[in-house]
C-alpha positions, 0 to 999 in steps of 0.5 A: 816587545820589551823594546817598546816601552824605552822607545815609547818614552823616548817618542813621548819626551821628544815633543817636550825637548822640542817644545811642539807639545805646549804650541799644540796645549796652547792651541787646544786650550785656546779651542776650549775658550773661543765656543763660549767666548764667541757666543757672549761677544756674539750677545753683546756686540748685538746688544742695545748697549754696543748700539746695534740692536737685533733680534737673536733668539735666545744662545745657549749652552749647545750653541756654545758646544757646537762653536766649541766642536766646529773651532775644535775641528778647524782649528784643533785636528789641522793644529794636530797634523801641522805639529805632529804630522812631520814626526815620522818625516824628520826621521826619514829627513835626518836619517836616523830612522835607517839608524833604529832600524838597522840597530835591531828595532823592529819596523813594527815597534817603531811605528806603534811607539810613535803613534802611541806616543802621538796618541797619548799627546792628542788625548791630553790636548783633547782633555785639556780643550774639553776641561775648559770648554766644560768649565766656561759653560758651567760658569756661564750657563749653570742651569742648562744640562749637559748630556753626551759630552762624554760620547762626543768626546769618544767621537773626537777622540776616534776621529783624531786617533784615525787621524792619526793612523792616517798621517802616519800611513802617508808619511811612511809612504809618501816620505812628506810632511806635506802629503800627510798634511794635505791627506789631514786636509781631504779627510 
């Protein structure tokens, strides 16, 4: 297992040489923004000042929270499995996994490094997203309360990791980027 270490940093630089980790950052912290943001354009664009007057019943933070976990979901885990989905069938493509393995790299530590690393990528882009989600609406809605955040953030982040098990199931065995893609897609 002393193997594992060098080959896991090698898994964790590769999205940031090949710039993937700031499309997927970019793309997460842009999930944080749009649940609030939405909902203030939602309250202004019926307000009597933009000319359209409608009864609403008053949006609050959870109307916001839930936006952000829906925007979350769609926009966020399908941005997961486009961007870190080929990582197993790049090597299969390019025909360097036959390499490590054949150099004495166990299939085993393989696999774990690239899902650790795949792993570690999703909770940082996940913190990233759930920071700024919480920063906009303490700004916005500084006295409603906030409880369970962090157990809806264990459940997205379960939800991702089996996401992540997943993708690399079916790339491992349909040898695709597009059956790990589709399997994101049916899950």
């Amino acid at each position: 297992m002393n193997v594992f270490w060098p080959f896991l940093v090698k898994e964790l630089l590769e999205p940031i040489r090949t710039k993937y980790i700031w499309l997927l950052l970019g793309l997460f912290g842009f999930c944080g923004c749009l649940g609030v943001g939405v909902l203030k354009l939602t309250e202004w664009s019926v307000s009597e000042e933009a000319g359209v007057a409608v009864d609403l019943p008053p949006l609050g933070a959870l109307d916001a929270y839930d936006l952000f976990l829906q925007n979350l979901y769609f926009i966020g885990i399908f941005s997961l499995a486009l961007i870190l989905g080929t990582t197993l069938t790049r090597e299969y493509k390019h025909d360097t996994l036959v390499n490590l393995v054949t150099k004495g790299l166990s299939r085993e530590v393989v696999i774990l490094a690239k899902d650790a690393g795949m792993v570690a990528y999703f909770e940082v882009a996940l913190l990233l997203a759930f920071g700024i989600n919480r920063l906009f609406l303490r700004y916005y809605f500084p006295t409603d309360t906030y409880a369970n955040e962090s157990l809806s953030f264990g459940a997205v982040s379960l939800y991702g990791m089996l996401l992540i098990a997943l993708m690399m199931m079916v790339s491992a065995w349909l040898r695709s980027s597009y059956g790990s893609f589709v399997d994101v897609m049916l899950f």
